[in-house]
PAGUTI-345086 format. One line per 2 residues: number of its first residue (from 1); their letters; for each residue x, y, z of C-alpha. Coordinates in steps of 0.25 Angstrom, whole numbers. Layout:
BEGIN
NUM = A = X Y Z ~ ...
# end
This chain:
BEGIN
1 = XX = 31 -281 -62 ~ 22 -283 -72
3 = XX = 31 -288 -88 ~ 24 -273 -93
5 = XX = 32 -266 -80 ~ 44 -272 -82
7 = XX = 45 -269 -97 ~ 43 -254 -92
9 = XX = 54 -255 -81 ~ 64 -262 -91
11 = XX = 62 -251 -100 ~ 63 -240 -91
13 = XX = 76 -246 -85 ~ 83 -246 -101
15 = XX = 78 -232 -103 ~ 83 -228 -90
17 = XX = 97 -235 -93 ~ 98 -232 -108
19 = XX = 97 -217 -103 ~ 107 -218 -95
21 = XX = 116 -224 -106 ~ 114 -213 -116
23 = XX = 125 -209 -122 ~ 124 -199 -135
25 = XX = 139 -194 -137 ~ 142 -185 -149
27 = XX = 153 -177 -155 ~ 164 -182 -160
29 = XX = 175 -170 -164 ~ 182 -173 -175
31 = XX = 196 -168 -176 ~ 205 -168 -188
33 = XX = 218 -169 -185 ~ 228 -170 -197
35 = XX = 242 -175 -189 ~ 252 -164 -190
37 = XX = 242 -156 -202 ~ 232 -153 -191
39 = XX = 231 -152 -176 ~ 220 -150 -163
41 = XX = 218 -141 -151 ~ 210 -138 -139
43 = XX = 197 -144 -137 ~ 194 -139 -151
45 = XX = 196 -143 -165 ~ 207 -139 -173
47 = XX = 210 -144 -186 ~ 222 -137 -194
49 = XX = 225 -142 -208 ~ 238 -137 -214
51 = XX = 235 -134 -228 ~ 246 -144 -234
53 = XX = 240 -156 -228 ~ 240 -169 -236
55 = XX = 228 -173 -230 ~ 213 -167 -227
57 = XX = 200 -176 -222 ~ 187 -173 -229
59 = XX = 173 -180 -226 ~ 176 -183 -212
61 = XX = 163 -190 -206 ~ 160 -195 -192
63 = XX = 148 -206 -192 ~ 143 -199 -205
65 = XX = 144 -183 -199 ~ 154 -176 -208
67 = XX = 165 -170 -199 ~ 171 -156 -200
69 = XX = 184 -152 -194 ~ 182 -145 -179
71 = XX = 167 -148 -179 ~ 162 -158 -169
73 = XX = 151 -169 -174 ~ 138 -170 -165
75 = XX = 132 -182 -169 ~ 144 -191 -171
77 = XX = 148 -200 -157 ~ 146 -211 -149
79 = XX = 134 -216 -142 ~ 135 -225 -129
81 = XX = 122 -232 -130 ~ 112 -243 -130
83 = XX = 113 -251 -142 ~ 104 -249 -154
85 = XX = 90 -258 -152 ~ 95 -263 -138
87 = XX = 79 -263 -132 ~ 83 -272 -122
89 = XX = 88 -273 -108 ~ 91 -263 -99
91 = XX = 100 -255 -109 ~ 93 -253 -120
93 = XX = 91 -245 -133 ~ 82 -231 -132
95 = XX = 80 -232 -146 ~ 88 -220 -151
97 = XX = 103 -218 -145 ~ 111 -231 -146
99 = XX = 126 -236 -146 ~ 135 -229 -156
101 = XX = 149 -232 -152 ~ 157 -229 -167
103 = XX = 158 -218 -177 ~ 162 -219 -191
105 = XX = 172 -209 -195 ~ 173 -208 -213
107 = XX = 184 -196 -221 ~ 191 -194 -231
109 = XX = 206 -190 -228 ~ 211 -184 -240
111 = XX = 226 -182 -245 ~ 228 -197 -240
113 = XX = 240 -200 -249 ~ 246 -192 -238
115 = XX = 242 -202 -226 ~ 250 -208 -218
117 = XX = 241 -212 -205 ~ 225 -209 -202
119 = XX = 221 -211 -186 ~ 211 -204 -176
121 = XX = 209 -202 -163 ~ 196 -203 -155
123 = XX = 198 -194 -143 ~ 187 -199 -134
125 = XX = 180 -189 -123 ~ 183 -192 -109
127 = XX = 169 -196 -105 ~ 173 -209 -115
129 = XX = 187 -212 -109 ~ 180 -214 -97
131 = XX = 170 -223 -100 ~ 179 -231 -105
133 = XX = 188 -231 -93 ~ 174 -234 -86
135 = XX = 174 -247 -96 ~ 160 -243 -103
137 = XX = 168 -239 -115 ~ 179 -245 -123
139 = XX = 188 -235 -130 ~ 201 -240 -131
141 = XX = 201 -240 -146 ~ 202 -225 -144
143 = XX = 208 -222 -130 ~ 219 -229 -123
145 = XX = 214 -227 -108 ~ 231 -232 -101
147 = XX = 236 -219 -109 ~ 224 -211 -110
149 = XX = 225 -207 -123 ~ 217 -207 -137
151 = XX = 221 -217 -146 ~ 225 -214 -162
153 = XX = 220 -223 -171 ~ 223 -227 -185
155 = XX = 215 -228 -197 ~ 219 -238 -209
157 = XX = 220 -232 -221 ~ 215 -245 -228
159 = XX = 206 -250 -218 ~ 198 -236 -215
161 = XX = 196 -230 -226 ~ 200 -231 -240
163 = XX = 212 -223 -250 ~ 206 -214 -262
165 = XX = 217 -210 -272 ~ 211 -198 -282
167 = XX = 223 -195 -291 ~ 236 -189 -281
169 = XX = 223 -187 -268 ~ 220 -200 -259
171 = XX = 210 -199 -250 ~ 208 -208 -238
173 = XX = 192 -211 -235 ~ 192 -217 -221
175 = XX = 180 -221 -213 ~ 182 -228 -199
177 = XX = 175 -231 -187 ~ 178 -226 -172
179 = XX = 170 -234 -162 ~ 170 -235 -146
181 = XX = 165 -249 -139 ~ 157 -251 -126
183 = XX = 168 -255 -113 ~ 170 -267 -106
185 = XX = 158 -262 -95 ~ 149 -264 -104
187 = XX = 155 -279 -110 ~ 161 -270 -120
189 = XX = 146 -269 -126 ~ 134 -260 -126
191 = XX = 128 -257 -112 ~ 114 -258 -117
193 = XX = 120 -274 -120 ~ 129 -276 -108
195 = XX = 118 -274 -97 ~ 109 -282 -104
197 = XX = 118 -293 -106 ~ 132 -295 -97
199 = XX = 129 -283 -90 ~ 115 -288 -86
201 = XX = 117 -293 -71 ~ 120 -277 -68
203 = XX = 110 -269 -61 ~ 102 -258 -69
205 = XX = 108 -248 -59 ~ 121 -251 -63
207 = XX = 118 -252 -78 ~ 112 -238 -76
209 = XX = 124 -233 -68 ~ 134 -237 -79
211 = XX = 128 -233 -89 ~ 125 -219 -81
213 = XX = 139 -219 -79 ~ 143 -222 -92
215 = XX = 136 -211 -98 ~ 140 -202 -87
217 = XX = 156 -204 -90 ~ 154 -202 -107
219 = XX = 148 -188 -104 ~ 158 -185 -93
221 = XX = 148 -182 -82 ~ 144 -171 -89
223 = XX = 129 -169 -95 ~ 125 -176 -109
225 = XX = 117 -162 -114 ~ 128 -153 -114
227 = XX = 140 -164 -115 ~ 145 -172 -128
229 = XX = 158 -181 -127 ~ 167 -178 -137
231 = XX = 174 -187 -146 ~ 186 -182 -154
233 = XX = 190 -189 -168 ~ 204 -185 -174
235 = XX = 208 -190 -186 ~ 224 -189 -189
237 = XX = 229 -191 -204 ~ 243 -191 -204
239 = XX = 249 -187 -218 ~ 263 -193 -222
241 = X = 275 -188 -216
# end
C-alpha cells in the first residue's frame, strides 16, 4: 500500500466513523415554574402567574436565545461530538459539528427582596438516561439512576448572579452554566480522544459499533430527520413564606 493510499483509507475510515458519531440535538423547552405561584401539566407548557405574585423573571436567555414562556428553543442543546480541530486519528473532526456538552443560562428575577430559594431542574429525555446507564454519558449531576428520578439543584444567590436594589425593587441577575460530561466508556473523555489514545488497542468495528450504538440510544432508535430529544429546563423561585 502505497503512503498516498493509506492517507486515503485513513481518511475514509474518520469520515465513515465521524458519521456515525453525529450527534446534533436541539430544543431545550423551557418551563417556568414559580413554586406554589405557578404550576405544569400534560406534555405541554403551562405557566399560570397569579397576579399578586412577588416575583416575575424578565430577559430569560438560554446560550444567548431569548426565551419566551411555552415556546420551545430550536438552536439551543447539546452536541455529542468530535472535538473542535481534532484532524487526527480515526475519530476525527469533520470541520463543522463538534462537542458542545454546556449551556449557559442568564435572567433577571425580579421582586427578589421576596426570595427565599432559586433551583432547577434538568429533566433529561429518555434516549440520554440510557446512555448514561450504557456508561457513554455521565449525568449524575442531574439524574440519580438508584431512585430514578430528576435531581433539584440550587443556585447561590451570591455566587450565581448578583443582587440589584433600586429604591423598595431588588432584582436578582443570575447567570449559570448547565453542563453534561462524557462516561466512564469513553475514560470519561471525548470519543474522538479515547480511541486515539487509551482506547487505541480496540478494533474499528467496534469503535464504529459503539459509537453507532451510542447514537442509536440518544435518538431512541427512532430516525434523526423526523426526531429531536427534548431537554426540559424548570426554574423554581420560591418567594418567602
Amino acid at each position: 500500500m502505497t503512503k498516498k493510499e493509506y492517507t486515503r483509507r485513513r481518511l475514509f475510515y474518520g469520515v465513515l466513523v465521524f458519521a456515525a458519531a453525529a450527534l446534533v440535538i436541539t430544543g431545550v423547552a423551557i418551563w417556568l415554574l414559580f413554586s406554589t405561584l405557578g404550576a405544569s401539566s400534560g406534555g405541554g407548557v403551562t405557566v399560570a402567574e397569579v397576579a399578586m405574585s412577588p416575583l416575575s423573571f424578565s430577559s430569560l436567555m438560554v446560550d444567548g436565545e431569548e426565551v419566551k414562556s411555552g415556546e420551545t428553543l430550536q438552536g439551543a442543546g447539546f452536541v455529542f461530538d468530535s472535538l473542535e480541530g481534532d484532524d487526527s486519528g480515526r475519530v476525527s473532526w469533520n470541520g463543522v459539528t463538534s462537542e458542545k456538552l454546556s449551556l449557559t443560562v442568564s435572567g433577571i428575577l425580579m421582586g427578589a427582596q421576596h426570595l427565599s430559594r432559586f433551583t432547577y431542574v434538568l429533566t433529561l429525555p429518555q434516549g440520554v438516561i440510557d446512555a448514561a446507564e450504557k456508561g457513554y454519558l455521565d449525568i449524575s449531576d442531574f439524574y440519580d439512576a438508584e431512585e430514578g428520578t430528576f435531581k433539584e439543584i440550587a443556585l447561590s444567590l451570591s455566587d450565581d448572579g448578583t443582587l440589584v436594589t433600586d429604591g423598595a425593587e431588588t432584582a436578582f441577575r443570575f447567570e449559570f452554566e448547565i453542563a453534561l460530561r462524557w462516561g466512564p466508556r469513553f475514560g470519561n473523555m471525548n470519543p474522538s480522544v479515547y480511541f486515539d489514545t487509551e482506547g487505541l488497542g480496540e478494533p474499528l468495528e467496534e469503535v464504529m459499533g459503539v459509537l453507532q450504538d451510542l447514537r442509536d440510544t440518544v435518538f431512541e432508535g427512532k430516525d434523526s430527520r423526523n426526531f429531536r430529544p427534548t431537554y426540559t429546563l424548570t426554574l423554581m423561585a420560591s418567594p418567602n413564606s
